[in-house]
N, C-alpha and C positions, 0 to 999 in steps of 0.2 A: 637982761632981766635977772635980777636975784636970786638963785635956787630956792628961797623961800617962798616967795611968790611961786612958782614954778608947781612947789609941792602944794600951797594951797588950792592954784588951778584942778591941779590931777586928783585932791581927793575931791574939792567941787564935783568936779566933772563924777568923779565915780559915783556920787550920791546921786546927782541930780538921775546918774544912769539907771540906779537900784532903784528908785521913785519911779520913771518912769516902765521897767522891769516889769515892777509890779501891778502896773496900771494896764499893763498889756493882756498880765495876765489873766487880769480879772474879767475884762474884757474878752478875751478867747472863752474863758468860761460864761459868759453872757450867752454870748453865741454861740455857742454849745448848747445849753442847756436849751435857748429858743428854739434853735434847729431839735432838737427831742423835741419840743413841745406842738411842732408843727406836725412830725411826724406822728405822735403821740394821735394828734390832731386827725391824722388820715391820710395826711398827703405822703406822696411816695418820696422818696432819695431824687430821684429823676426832677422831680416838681417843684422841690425842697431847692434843689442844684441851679433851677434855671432862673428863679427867682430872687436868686444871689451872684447868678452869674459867674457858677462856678459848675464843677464836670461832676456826676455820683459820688467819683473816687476822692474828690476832697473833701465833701461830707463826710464819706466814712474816716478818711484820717483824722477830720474835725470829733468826731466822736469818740475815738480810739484816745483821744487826749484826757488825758485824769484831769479830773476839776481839782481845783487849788482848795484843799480845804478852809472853809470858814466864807466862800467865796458867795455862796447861794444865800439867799435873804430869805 
């Protein structure tokens, strides 16, 4: 294969990577900000965790995460 083709694969590849990056990101911030709003809501870490099928402690790391500015609507 051509080294030119080669380098348009890899910056493809890097864009497509940084698109999808950011789609991640926005998304962790989705769920974040829902998980606050449940608890907001009443419910505990505990109740919040089981209904996501995850342990307290990943909620609070989940929260401990900075929202991506401009992320929230």
């Amino acid at each position: 294969m051509p080294a030119g083709d080669l380098w348009t694969r890899a910056r493809r590849a890097t864009e497509q990577m940084e698109q999808h990056l950011a789609a991640i990101a926005h998304l962790a911030d989705e769920r974040a900000m829902a998980i606050q709003e449940l608890l907001d809501g009443g419910l505990t870490r505990a109740e919040v965790a089981r209904g996501l099928g995850v342990t307290p402690a990943v909620i609070t790391k989940i929260l401990k995460r900075p929202v991506v500015a401009g992320a929230a609507r």
